[in-house]
DRENTORKOL-3810 file (N, C-alpha, C; in nm, 4 decimals):
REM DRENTORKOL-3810
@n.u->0.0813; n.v->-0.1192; n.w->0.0000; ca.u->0.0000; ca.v->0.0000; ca.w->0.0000; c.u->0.0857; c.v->0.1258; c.w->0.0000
@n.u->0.2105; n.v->0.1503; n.w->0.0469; ca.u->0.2643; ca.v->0.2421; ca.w->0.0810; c.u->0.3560; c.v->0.2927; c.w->-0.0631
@n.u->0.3571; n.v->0.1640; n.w->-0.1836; ca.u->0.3528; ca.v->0.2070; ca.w->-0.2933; c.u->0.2601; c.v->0.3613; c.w->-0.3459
@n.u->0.1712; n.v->0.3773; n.w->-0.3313; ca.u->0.1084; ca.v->0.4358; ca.w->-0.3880; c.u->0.0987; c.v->0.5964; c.w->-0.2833
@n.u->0.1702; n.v->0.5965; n.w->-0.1091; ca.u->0.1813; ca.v->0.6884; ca.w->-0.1241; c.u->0.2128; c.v->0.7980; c.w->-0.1465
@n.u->0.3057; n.v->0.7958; n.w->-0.2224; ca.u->0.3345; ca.v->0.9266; ca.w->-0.3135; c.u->0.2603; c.v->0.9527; c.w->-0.4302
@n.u->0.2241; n.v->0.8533; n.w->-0.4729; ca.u->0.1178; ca.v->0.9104; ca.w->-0.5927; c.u->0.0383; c.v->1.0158; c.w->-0.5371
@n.u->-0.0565; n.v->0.9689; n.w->-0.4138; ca.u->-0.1798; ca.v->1.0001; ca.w->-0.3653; c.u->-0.1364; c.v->1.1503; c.w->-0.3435
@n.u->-0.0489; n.v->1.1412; n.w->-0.2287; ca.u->0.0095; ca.v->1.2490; ca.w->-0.2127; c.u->0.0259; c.v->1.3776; c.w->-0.3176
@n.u->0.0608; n.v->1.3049; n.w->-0.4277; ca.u->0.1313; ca.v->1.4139; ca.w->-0.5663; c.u->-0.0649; c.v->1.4658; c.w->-0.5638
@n.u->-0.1450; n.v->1.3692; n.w->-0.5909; ca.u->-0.2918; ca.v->1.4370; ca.w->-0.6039; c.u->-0.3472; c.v->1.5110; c.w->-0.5297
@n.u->-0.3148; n.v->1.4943; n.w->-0.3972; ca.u->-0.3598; ca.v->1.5958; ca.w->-0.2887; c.u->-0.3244; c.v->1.7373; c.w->-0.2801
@n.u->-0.1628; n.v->1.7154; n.w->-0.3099; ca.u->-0.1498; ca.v->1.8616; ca.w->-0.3643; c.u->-0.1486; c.v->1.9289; c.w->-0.4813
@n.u->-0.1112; n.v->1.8798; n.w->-0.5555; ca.u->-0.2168; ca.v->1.9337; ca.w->-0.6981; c.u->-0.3304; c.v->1.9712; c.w->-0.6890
@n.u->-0.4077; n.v->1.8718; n.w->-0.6269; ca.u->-0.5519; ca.v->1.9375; ca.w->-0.5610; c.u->-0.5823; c.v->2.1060; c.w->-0.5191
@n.u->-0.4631; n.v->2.1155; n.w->-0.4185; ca.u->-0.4698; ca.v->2.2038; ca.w->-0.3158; c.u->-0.4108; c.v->2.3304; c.w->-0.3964
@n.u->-0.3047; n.v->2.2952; n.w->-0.4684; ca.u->-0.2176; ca.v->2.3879; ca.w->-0.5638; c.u->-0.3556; c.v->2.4619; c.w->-0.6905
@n.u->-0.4363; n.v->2.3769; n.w->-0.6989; ca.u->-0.5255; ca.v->2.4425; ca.w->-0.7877; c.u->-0.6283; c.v->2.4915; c.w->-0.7083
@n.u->-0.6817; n.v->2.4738; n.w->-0.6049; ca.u->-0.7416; ca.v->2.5147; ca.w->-0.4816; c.u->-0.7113; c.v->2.6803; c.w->-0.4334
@n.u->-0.5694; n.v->2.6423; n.w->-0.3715; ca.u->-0.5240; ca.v->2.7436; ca.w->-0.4299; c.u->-0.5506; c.v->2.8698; c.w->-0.5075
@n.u->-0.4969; n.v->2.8448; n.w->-0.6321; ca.u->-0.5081; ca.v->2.8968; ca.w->-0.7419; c.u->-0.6329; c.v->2.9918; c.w->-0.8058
@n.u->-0.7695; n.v->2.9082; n.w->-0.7432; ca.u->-0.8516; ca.v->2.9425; ca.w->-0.7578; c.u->-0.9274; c.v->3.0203; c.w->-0.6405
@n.u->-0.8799; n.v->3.0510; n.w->-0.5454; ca.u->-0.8691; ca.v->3.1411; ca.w->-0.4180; c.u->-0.8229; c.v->3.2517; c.w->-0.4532
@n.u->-0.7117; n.v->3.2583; n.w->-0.5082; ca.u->-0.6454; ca.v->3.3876; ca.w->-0.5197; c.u->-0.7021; c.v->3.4240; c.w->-0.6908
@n.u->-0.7336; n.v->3.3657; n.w->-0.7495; ca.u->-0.7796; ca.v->3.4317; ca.w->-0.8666; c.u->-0.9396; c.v->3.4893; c.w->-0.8401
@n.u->-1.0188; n.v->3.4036; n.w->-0.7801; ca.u->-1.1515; ca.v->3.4504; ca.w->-0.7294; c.u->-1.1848; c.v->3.5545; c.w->-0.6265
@n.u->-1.0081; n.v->3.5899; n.w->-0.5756; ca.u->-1.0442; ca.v->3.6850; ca.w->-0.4371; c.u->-1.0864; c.v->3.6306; c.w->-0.3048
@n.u->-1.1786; n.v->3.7202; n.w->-0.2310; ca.u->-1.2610; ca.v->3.7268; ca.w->-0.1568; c.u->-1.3863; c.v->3.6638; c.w->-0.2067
@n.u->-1.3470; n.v->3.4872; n.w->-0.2036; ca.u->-1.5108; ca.v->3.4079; ca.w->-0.2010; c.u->-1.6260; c.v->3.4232; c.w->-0.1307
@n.u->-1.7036; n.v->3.4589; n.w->-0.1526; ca.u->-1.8370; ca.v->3.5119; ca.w->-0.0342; c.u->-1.9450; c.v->3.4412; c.w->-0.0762
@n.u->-2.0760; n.v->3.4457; n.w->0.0512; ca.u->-2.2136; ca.v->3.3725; ca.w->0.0087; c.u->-2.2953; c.v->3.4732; c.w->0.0249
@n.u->-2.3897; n.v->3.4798; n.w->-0.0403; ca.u->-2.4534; ca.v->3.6304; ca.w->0.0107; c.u->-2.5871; c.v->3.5414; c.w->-0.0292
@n.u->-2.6713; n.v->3.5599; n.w->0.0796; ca.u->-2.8084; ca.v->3.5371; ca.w->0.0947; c.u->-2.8678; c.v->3.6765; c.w->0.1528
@n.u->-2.9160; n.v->3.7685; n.w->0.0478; ca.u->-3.0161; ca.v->3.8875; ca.w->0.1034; c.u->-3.1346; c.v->3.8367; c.w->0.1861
@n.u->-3.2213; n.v->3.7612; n.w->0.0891; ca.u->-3.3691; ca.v->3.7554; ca.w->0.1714; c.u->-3.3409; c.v->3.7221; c.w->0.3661
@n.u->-3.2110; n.v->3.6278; n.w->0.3526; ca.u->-3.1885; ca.v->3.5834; ca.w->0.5431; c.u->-3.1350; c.v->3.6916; c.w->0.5600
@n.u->-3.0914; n.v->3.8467; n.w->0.4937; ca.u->-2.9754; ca.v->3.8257; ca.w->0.5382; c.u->-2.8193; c.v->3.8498; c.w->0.5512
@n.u->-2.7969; n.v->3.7209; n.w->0.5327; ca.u->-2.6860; ca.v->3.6697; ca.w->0.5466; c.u->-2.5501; c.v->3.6758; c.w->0.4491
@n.u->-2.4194; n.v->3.7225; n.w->0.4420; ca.u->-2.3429; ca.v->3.7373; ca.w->0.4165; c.u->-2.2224; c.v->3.6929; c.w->0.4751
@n.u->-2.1697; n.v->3.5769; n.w->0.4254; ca.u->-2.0517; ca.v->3.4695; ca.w->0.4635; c.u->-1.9466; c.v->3.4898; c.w->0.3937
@n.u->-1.8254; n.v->3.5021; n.w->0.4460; ca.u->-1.6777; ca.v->3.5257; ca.w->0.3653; c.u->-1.6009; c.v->3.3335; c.w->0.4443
@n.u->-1.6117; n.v->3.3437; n.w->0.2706; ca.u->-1.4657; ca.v->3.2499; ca.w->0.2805; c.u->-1.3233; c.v->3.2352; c.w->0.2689
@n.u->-1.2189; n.v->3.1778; n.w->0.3372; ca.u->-1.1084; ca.v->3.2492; ca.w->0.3070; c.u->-1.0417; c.v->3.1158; c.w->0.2205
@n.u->-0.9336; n.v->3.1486; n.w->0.1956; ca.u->-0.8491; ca.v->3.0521; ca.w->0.1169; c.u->-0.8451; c.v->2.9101; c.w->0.1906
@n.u->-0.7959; n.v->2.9088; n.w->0.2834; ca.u->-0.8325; ca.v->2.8030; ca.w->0.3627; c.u->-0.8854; c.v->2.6629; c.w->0.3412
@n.u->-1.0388; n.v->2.6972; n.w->0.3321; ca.u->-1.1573; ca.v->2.5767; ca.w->0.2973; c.u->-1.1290; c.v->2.5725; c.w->0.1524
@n.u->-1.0882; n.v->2.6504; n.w->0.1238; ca.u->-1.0678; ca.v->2.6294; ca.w->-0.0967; c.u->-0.9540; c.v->2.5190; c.w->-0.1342
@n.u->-0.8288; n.v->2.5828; n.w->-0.0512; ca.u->-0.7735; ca.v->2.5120; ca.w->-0.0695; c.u->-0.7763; c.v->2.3553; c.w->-0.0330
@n.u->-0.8402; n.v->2.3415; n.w->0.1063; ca.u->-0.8306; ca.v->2.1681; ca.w->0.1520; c.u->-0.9471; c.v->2.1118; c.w->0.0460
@n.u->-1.0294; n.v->2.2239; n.w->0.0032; ca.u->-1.1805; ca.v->2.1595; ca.w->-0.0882; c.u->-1.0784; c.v->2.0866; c.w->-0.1748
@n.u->-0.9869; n.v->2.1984; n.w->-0.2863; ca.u->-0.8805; ca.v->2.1271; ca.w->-0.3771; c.u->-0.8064; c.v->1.9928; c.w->-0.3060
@n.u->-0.7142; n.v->1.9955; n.w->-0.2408; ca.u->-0.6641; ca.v->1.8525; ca.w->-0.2372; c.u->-0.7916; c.v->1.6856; c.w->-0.1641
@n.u->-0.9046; n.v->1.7494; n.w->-0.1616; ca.u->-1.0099; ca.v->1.6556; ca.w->-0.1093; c.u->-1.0482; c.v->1.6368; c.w->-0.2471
@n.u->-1.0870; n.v->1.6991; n.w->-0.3649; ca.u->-1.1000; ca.v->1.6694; ca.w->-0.5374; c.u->-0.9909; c.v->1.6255; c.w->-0.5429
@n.u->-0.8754; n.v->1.6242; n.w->-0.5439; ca.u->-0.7320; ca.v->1.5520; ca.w->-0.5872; c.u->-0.7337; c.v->1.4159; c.w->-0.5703
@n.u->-0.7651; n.v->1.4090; n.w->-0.4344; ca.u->-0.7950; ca.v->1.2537; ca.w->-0.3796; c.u->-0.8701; c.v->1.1847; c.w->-0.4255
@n.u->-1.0076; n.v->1.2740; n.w->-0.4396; ca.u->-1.1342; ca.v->1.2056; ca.w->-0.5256; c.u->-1.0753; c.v->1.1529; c.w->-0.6728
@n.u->-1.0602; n.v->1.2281; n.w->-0.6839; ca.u->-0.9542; ca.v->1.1889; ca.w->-0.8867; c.u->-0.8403; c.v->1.0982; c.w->-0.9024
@n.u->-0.7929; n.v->1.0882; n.w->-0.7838; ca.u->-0.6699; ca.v->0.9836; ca.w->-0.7351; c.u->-0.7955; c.v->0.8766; c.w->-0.7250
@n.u->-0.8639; n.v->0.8211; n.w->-0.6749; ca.u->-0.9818; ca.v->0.7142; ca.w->-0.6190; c.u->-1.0381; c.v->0.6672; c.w->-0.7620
@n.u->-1.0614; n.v->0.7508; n.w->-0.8347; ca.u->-1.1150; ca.v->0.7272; ca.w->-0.9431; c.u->-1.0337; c.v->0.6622; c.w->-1.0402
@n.u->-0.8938; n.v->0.7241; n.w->-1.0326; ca.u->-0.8212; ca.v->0.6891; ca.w->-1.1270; c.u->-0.7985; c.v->0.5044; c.w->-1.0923
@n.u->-0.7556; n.v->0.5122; n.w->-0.9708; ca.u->-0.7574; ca.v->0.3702; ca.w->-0.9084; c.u->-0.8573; c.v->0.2397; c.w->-0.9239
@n.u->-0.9813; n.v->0.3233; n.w->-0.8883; ca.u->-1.0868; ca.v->0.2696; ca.w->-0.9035; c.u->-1.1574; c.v->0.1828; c.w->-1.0752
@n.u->-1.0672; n.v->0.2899; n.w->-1.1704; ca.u->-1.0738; ca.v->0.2556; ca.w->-1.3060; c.u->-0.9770; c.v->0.1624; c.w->-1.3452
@n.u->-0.8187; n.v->0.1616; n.w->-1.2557; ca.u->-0.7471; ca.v->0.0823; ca.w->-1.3026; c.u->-0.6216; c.v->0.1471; c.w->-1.4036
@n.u->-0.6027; n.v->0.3114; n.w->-1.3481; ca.u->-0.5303; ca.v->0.3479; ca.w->-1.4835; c.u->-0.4231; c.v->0.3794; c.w->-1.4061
END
């Protein structure tokens, strides 16, 4: 098993590296619900772990397919 962890690894951060990426190109991610309301700021943070949690998912898949 420990074969594969560096693969996994390489996906997690790639994940996160495009996570990332897309944090700082999007700015200040926000939720804005007027009718509640409500106005939520997200920071890079949750973007980024969102990215290497898709990395993994795509690592699983790839596995899962056999490639």
């Amino acid at each position: 098993m420990n074969e594969n962890l560096g693969e996994a690894a390489a996906f997690a951060a790639g994940g996160a590296v495009v996570g990332g990426g897309a944090a700082v190109t999007l700015g200040g991610i926000g939720v804005l619900a007027p009718a509640a309301g409500v106005a939520i700021g997200i920071g890079a943070a949750p973007v980024v772990a969102a990215g290497a949690v898709v990395g993994l998912a795509i690592y699983g898949l790839k596995k899962g397919f056999g490639w």
